[in-house]
C-alpha positions as YAML, in Angstrom:
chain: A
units: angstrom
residues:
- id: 1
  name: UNK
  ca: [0.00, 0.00, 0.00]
- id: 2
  name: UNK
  ca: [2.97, 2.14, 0.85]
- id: 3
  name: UNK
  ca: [4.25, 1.91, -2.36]
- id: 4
  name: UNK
  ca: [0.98, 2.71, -3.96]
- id: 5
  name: UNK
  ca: [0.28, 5.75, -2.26]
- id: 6
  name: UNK
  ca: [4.21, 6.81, -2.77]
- id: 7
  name: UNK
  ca: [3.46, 6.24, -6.88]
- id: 8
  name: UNK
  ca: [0.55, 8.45, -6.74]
- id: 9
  name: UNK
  ca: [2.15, 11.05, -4.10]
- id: 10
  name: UNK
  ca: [5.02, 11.66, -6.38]
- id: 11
  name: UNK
  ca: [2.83, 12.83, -9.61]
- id: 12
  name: UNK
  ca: [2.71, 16.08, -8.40]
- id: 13
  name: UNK
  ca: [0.27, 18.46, -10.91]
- id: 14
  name: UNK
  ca: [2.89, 21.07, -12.68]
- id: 15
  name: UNK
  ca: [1.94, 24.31, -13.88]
- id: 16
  name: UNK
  ca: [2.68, 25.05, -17.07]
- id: 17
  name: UNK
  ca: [1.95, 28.95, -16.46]
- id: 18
  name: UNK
  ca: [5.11, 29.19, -13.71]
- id: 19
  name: UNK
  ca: [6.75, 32.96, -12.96]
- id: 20
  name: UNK
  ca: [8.45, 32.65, -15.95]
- id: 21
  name: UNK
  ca: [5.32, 33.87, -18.08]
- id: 22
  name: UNK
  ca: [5.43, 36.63, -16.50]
- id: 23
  name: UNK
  ca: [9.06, 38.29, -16.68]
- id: 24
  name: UNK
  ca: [7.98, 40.77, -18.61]
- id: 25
  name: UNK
  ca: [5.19, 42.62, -15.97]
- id: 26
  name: UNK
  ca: [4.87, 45.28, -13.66]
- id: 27
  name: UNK
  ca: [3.16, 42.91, -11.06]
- id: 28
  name: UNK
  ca: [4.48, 42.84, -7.38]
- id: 29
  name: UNK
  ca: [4.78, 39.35, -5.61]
- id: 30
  name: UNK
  ca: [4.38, 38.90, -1.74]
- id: 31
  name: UNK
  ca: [6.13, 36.43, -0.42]
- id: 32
  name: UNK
  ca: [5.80, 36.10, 3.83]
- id: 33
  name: UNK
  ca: [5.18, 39.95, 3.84]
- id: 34
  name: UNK
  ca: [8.40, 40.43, 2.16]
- id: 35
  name: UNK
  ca: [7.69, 42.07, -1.64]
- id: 36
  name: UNK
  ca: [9.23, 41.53, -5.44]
- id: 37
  name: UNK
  ca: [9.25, 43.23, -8.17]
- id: 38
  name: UNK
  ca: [8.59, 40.12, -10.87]
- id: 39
  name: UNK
  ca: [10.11, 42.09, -13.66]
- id: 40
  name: UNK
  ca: [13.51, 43.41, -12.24]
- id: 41
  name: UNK
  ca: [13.62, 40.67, -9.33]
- id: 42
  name: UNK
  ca: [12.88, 37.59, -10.22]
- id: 43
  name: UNK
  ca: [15.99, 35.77, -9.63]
- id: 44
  name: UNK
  ca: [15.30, 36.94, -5.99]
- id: 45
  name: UNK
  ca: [11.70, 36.04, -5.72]
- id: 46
  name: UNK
  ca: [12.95, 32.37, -6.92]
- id: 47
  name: UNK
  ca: [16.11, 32.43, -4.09]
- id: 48
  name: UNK
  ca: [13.70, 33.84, -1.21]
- id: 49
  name: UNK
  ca: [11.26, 30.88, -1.96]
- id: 50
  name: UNK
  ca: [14.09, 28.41, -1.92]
- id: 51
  name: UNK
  ca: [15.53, 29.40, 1.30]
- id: 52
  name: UNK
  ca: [12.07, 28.79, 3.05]
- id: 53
  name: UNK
  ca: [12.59, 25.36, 4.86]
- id: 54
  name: UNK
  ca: [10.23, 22.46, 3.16]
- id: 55
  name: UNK
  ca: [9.25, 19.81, 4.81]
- id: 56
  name: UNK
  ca: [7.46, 16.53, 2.66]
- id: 57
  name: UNK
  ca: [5.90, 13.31, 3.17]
- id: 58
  name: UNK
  ca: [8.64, 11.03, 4.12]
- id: 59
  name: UNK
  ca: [9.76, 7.45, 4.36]
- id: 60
  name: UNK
  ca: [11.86, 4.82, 5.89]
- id: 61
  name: UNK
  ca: [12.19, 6.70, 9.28]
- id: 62
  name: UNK
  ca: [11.77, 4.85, 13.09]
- id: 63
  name: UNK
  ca: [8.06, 3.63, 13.63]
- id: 64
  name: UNK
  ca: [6.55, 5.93, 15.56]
- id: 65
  name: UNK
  ca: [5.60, 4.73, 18.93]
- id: 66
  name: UNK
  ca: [8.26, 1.86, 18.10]
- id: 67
  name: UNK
  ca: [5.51, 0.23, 16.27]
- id: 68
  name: UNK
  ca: [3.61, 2.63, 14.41]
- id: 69
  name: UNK
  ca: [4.19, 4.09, 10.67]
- id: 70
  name: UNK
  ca: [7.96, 4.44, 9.36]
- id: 71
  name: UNK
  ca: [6.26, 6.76, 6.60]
- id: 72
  name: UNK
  ca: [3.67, 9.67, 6.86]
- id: 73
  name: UNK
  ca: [2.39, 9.11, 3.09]
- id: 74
  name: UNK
  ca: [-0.89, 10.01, 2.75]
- id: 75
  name: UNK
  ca: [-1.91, 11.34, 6.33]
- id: 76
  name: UNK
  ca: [1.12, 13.66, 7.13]
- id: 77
  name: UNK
  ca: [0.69, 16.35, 4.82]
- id: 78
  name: UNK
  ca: [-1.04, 18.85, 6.94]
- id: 79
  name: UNK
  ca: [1.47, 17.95, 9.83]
- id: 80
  name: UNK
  ca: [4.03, 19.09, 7.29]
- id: 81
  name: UNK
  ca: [2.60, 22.31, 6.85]
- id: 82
  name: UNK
  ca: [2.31, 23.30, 10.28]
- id: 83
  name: UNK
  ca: [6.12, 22.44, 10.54]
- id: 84
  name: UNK
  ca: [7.03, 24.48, 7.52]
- id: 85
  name: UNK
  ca: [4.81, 27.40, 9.32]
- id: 86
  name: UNK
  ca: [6.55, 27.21, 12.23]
- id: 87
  name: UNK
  ca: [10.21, 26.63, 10.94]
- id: 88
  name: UNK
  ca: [9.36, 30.14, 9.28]
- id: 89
  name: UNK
  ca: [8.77, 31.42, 12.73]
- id: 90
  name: UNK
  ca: [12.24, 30.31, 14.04]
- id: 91
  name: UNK
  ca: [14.15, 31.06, 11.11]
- id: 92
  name: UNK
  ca: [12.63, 34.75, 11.84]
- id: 93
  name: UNK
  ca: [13.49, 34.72, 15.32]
- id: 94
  name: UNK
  ca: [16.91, 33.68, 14.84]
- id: 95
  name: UNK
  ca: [18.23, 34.79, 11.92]
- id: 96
  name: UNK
  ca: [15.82, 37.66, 10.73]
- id: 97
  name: UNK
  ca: [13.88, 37.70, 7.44]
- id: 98
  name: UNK
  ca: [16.14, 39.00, 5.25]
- id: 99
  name: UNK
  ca: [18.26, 35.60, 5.84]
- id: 100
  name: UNK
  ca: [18.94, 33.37, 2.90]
- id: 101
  name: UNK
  ca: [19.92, 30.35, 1.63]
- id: 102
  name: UNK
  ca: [22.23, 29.08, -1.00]
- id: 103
  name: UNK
  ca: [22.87, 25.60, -1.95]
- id: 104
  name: UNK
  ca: [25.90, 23.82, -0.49]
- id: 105
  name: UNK
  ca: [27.02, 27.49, 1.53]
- id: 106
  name: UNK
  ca: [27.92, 26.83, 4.99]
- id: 107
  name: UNK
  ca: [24.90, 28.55, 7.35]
- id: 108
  name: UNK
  ca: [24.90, 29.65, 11.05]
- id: 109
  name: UNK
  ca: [24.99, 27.14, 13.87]
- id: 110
  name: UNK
  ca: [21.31, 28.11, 14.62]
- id: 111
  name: UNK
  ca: [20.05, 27.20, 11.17]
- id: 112
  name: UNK
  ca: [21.13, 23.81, 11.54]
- id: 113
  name: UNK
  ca: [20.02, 23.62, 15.04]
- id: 114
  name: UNK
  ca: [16.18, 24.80, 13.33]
- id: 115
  name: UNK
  ca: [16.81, 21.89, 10.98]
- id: 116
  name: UNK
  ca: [17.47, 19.37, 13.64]
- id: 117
  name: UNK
  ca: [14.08, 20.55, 15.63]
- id: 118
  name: UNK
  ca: [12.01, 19.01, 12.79]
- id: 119
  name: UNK
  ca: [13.80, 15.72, 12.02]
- id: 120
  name: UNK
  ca: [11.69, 12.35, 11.72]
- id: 121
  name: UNK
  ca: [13.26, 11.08, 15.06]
- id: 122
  name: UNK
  ca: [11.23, 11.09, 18.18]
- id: 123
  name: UNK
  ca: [13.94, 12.90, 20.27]
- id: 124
  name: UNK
  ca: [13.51, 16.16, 18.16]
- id: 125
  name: UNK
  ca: [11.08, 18.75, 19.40]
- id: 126
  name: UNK
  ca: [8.90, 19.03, 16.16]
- id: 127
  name: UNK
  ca: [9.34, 15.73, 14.56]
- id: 128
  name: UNK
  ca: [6.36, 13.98, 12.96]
- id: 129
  name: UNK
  ca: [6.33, 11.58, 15.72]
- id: 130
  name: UNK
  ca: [5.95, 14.26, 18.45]
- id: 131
  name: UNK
  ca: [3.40, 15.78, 16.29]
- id: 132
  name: UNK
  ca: [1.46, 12.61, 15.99]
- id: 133
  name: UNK
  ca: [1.84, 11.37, 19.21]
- id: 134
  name: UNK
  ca: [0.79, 14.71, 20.95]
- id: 135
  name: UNK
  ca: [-2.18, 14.08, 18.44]
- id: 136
  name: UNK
  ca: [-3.38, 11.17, 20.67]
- id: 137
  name: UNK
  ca: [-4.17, 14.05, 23.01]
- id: 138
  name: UNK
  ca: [-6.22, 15.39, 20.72]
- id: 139
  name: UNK
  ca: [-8.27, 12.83, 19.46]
- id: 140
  name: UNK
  ca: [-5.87, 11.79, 16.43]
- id: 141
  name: UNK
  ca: [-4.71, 8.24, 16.27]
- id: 142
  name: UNK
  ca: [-1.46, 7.69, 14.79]
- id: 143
  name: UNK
  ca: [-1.57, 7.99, 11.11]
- id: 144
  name: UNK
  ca: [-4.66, 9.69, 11.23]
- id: 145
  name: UNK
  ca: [-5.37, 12.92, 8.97]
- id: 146
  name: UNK
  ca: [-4.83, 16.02, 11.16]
- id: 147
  name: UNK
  ca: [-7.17, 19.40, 10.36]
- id: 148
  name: UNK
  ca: [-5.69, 22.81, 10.71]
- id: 149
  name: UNK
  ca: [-6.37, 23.38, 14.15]
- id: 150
  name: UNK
  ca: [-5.46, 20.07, 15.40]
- id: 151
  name: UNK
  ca: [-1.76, 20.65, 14.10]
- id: 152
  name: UNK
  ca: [-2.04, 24.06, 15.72]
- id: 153
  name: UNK
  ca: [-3.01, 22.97, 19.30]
- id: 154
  name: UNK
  ca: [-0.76, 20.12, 19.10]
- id: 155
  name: UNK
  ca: [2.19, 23.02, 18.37]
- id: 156
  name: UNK
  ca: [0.92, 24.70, 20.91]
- id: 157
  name: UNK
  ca: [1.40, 22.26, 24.00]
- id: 158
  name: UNK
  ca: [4.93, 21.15, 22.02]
- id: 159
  name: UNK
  ca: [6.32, 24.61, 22.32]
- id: 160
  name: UNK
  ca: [5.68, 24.35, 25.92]
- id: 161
  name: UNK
  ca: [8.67, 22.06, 26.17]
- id: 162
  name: UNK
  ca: [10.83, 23.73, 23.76]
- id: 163
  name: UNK
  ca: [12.97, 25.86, 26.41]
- id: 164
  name: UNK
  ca: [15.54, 27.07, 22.96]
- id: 165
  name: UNK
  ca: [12.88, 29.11, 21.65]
- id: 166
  name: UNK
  ca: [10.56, 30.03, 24.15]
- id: 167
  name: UNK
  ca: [7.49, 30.67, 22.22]
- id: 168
  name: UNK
  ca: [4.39, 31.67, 23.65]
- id: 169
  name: UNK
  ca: [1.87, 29.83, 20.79]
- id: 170
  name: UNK
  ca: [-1.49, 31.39, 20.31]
- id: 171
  name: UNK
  ca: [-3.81, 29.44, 18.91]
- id: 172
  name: UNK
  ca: [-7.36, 31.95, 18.08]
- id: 173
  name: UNK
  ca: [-10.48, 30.52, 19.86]
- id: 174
  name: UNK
  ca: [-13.90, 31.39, 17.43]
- id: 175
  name: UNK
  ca: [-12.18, 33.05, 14.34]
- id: 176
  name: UNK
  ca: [-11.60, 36.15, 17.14]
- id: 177
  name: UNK
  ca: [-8.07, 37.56, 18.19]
- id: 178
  name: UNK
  ca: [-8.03, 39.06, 21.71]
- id: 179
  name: UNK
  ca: [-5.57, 41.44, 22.19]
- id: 180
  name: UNK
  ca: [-5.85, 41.08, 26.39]
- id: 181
  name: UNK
  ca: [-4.98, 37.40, 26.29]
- id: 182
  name: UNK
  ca: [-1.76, 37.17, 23.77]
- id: 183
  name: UNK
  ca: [-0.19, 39.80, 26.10]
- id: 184
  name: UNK
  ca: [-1.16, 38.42, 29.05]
- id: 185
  name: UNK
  ca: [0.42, 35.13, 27.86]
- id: 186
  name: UNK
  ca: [3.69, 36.55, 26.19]
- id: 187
  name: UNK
  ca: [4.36, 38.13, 29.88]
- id: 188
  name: UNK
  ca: [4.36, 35.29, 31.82]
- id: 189
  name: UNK
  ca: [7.34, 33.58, 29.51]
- id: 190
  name: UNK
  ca: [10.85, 33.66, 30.15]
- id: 191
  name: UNK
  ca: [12.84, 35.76, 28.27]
- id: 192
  name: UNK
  ca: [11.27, 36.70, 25.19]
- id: 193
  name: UNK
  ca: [8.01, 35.80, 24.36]
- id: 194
  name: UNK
  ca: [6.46, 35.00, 20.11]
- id: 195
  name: UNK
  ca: [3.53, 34.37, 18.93]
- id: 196
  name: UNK
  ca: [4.26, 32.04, 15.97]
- id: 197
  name: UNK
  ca: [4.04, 33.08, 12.32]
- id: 198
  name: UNK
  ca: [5.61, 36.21, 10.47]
- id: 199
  name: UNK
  ca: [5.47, 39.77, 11.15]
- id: 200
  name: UNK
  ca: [3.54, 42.09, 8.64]
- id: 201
  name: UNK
  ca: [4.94, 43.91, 6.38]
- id: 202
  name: UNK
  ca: [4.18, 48.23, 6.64]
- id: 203
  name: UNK
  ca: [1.43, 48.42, 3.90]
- id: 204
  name: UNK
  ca: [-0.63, 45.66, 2.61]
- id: 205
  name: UNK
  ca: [-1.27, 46.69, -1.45]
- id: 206
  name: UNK
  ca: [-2.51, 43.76, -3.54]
- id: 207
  name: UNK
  ca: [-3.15, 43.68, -7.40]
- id: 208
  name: UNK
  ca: [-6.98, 42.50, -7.93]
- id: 209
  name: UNK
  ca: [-5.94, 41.91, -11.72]
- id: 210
  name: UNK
  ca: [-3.70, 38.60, -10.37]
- id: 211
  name: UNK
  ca: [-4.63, 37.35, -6.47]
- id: 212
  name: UNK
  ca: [-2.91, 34.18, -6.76]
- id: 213
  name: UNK
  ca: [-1.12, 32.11, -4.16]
- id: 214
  name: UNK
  ca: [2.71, 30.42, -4.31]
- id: 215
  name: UNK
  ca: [2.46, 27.85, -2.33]
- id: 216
  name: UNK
  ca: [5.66, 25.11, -1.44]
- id: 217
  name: UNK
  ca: [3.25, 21.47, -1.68]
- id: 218
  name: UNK
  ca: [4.54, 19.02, 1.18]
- id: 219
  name: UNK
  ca: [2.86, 15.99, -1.10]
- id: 220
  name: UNK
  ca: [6.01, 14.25, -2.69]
- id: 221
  name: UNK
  ca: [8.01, 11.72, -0.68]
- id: 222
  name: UNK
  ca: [11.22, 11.78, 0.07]
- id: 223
  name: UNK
  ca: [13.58, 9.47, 1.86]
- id: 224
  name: UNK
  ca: [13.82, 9.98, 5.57]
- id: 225
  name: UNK
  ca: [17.40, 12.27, 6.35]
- id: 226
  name: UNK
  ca: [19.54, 12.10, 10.06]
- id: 227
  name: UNK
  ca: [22.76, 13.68, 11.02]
- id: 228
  name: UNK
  ca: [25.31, 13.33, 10.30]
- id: 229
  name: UNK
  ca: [28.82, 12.06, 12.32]
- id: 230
  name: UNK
  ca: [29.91, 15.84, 12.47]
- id: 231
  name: UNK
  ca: [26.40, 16.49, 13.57]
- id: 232
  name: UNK
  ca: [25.24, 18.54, 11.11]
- id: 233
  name: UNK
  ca: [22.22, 17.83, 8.52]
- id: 234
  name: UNK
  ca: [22.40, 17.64, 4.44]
- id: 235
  name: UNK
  ca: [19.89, 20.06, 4.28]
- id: 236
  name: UNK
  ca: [19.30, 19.63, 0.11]
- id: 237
  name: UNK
  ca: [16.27, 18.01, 0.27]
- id: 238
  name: UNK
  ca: [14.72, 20.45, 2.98]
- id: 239
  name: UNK
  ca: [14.80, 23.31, 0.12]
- id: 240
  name: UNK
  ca: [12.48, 23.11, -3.23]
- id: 241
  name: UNK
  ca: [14.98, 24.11, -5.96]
- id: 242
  name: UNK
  ca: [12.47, 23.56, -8.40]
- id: 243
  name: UNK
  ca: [9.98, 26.56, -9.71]
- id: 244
  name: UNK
  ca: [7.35, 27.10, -7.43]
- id: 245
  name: UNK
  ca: [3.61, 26.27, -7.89]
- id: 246
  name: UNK
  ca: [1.35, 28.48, -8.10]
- id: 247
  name: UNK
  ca: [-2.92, 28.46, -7.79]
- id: 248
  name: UNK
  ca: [-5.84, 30.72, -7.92]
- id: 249
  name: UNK
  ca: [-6.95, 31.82, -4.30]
- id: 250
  name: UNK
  ca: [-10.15, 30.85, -5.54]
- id: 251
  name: UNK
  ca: [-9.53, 27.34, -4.80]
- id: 252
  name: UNK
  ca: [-8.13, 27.37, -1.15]
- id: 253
  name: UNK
  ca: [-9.87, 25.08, 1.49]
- id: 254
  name: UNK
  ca: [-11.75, 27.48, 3.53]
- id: 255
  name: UNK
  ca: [-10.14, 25.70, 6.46]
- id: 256
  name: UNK
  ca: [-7.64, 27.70, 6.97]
- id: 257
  name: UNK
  ca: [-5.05, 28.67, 9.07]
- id: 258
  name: UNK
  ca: [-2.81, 32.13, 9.43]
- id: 259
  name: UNK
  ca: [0.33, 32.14, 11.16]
- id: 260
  name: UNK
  ca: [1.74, 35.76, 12.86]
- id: 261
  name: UNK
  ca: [5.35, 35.67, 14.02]
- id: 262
  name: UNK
  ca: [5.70, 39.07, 16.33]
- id: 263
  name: UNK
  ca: [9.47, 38.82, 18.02]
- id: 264
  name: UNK
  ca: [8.49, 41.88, 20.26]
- id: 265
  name: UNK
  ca: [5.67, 43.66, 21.62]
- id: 266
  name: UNK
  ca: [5.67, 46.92, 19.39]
- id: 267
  name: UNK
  ca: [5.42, 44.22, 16.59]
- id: 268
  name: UNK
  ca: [2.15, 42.74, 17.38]
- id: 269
  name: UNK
  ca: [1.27, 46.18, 18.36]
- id: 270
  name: UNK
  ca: [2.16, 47.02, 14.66]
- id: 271
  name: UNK
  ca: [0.33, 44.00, 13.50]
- id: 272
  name: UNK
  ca: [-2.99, 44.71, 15.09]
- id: 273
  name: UNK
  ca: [-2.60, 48.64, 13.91]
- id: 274
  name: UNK
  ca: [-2.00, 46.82, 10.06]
- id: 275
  name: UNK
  ca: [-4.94, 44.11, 11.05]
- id: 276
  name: UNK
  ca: [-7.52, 47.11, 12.20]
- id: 277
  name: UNK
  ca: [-6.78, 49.59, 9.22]
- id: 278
  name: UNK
  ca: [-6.54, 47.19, 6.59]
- id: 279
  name: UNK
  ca: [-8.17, 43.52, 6.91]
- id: 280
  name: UNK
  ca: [-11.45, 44.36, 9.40]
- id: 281
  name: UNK
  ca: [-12.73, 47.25, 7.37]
- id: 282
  name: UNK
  ca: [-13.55, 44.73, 4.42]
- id: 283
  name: UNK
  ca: [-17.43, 42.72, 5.07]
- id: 284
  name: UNK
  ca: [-16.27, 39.34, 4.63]
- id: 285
  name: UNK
  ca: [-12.98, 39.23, 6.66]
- id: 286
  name: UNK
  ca: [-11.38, 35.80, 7.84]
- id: 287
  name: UNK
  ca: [-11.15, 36.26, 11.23]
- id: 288
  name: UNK
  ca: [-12.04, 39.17, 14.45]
- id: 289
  name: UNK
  ca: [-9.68, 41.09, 16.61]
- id: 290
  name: UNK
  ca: [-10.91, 42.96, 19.83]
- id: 291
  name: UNK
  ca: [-8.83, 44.60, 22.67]
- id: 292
  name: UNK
  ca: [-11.10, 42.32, 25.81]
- id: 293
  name: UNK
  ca: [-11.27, 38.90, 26.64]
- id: 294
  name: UNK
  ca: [-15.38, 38.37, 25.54]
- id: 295
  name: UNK
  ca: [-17.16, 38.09, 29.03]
- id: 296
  name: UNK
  ca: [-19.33, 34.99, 28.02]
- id: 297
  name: UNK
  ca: [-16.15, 32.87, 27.15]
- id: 298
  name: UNK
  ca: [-14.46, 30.78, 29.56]
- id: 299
  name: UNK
  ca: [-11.62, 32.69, 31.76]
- id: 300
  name: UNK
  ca: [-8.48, 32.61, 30.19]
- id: 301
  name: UNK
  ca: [-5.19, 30.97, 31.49]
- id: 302
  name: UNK
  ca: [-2.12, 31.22, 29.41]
- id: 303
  name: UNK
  ca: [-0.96, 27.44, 28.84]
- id: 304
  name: UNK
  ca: [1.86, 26.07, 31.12]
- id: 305
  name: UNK
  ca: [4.22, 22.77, 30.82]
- id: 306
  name: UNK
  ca: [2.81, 19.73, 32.88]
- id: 307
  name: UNK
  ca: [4.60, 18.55, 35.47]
- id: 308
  name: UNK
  ca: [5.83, 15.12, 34.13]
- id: 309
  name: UNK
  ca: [8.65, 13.16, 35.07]
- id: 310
  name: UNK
  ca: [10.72, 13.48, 31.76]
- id: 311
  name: UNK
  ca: [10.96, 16.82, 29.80]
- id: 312
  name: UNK
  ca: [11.40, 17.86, 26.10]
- id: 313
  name: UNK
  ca: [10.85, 15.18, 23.32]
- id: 314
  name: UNK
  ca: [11.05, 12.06, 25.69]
- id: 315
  name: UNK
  ca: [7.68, 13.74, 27.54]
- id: 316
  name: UNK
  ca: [5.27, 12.06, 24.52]
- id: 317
  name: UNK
  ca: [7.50, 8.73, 24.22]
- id: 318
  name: UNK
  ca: [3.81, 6.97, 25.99]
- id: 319
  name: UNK
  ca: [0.62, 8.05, 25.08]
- id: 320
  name: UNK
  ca: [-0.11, 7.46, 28.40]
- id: 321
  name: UNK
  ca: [1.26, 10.45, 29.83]
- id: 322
  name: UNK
  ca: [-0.87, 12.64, 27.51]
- id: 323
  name: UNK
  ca: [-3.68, 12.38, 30.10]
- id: 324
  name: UNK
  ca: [-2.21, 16.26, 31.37]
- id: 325
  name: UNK
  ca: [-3.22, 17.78, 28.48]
- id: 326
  name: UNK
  ca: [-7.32, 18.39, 28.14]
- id: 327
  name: UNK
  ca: [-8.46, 18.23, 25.17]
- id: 328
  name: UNK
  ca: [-8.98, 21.35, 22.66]
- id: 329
  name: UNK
  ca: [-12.68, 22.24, 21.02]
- id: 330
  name: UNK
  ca: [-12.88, 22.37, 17.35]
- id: 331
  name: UNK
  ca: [-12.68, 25.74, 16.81]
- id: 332
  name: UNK
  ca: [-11.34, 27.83, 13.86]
- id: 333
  name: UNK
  ca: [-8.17, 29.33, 14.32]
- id: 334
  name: UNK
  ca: [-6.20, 32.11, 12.53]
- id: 335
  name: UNK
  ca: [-2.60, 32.03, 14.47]
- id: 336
  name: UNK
  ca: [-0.09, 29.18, 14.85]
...
């Protein structure tokens, strides 16, 4: 069956219409709030969406649980995503956005370090098999299709035990952003606290002629990669080097989510300014933000690390001790 689903996996759709086609226009591409000019810049549009880390299906990696999958083809795909969203989030936090990557160039000890946090092993942070064993909490059996806000609340209680980063993970509750409850959670964390996702450009200005989407597709498989005896990672088949696909926004899954990575707070200050003046004067907007916890919700209380006997990635090693955790409503959510 594996082999099956790898045959089909691999016979990924390819545009014909790719950036090329359009070499010769005016039009200005986004890509994670950072903007190109297509016709002067497109040898730098094409290097900024390499350097973005991609994560695939993958194969020939431990069983999770010791006896689970040793490949994530054909239910790991939206587990992928939510690690590519949050590698983003690092890579901002530690190396800025205007970091890049070229092929076979030696990079900063705390890229590779990133890397390592999303390896298929179950002793890295973000691995698949944290991911899908923290899913157990959630109501996810192993090898079981996760939804958007599954992957997000299982980030969520991971980050607790990632003491590197420290990232206060915000996961929105109704489609609405509170204000009141992101800061109250950011101060409570040791040094300094994120909310995961990127930080917004100055001015939002989109072309209505061409609202398209690039998009990096986690559905090919790859073979599983671990360090190596120097300890570092061949990091070649973590980066797309081919052109990237494109689609009309048209056809995005509703179910959704948006990922915000503030490093400080006069950047999610900036963010809600950007969020209030630009998204929530439009009539059909994706998602609410207000300055007070809504009196009819439950109290809030910013999310803290259960007291287990082990710590970090071995915490999840038995579903068992997932009993801490309570498990999350199905709500929409907009931040990751």
């Amino acid at each position: 069956m594996e082999s099956v689903l790898s045959k089909y996996e691999n016979q990924i759709t390819i545009f014909t219409d790719y950036l090329e086609e359009y070499s010769d226009t005016d039009e200005l591409v986004w890509i994670l709030g950072k903007q190109h000019l297509l016709k002067t810049e497109k040898s730098k549009l094409l290097s900024d969406i390499s350097a973005r880390l991609w994560f695939t299906y993958r194969r020939k990696f431990s069983p999770i649980g010791g006896t689970g999958p040793s490949s994530d083809v054909g239910w790991g795909c939206m587990l992928r995503c939510g690690q590519m969203m949050l590698a983003q989030a690092l890579i901002c936090r530690h190396l800025g956005r205007d970091w890049n990557w070229e092929k076979q160039k030696e990079q900063p000890k705390e890229y590779q370090r990133i890397l390592q946090c999303f390896l298929d092993r179950k002793d890295c942070c973000y691995s698949i098999h944290q991911m899908a064993q923290m899913g157990v909490g959630e109501g996810k059996s192993i090898g079981e299709w996760f939804g958007p806000n599954t992957v997000a609340q299982v980030l969520k209680k991971l980050a607790l035990f990632d003491e590197w980063n420290s990232l206060a993970v915000y996961v929105s509750m109704d489609n609405t952003v509170v204000i009141e409850d992101i800061k109250k959670m950011c101060c409570v964390l040791p040094l300094s606290a994120d909310t995961a996702g990127e930080s917004p450009p100055d001015s939002l200005i989109a072309s209505n002629q061409s609202n398209e989407l690039i998009f990096l597709d986690p559905h090919t498989t790859q073979t599983f990669v671990d360090t190596e005896e120097n300890g570092t990672v061949d990091d070649q088949t973590f980066h797309c080097l081919q052109s990237p696909q494109r689609m009309n926004i048209l056809n995005l899954d509703p179910s959704v989510a948006l990922g915000f990575f503030c490093k400080e707070e006069k950047d999610f200050d900036n963010w809600c300014s950007l969020v209030q003046k630009e998204i929530l004067k439009e009539n059909l907007r994706m998602f609410e933000l207000v300055q007070k916890h809504p009196s009819h919700w439950p109290p809030f209380v910013p999310p803290a690390k259960p007291e287990v006997t082990t710590t970090g990635a071995e915490f999840i090693d038995s579903t068992e001790q997932l009993e801490e955790f309570d498990l999350e409503e199905d709500f929409e959510i907009l931040s990751v």
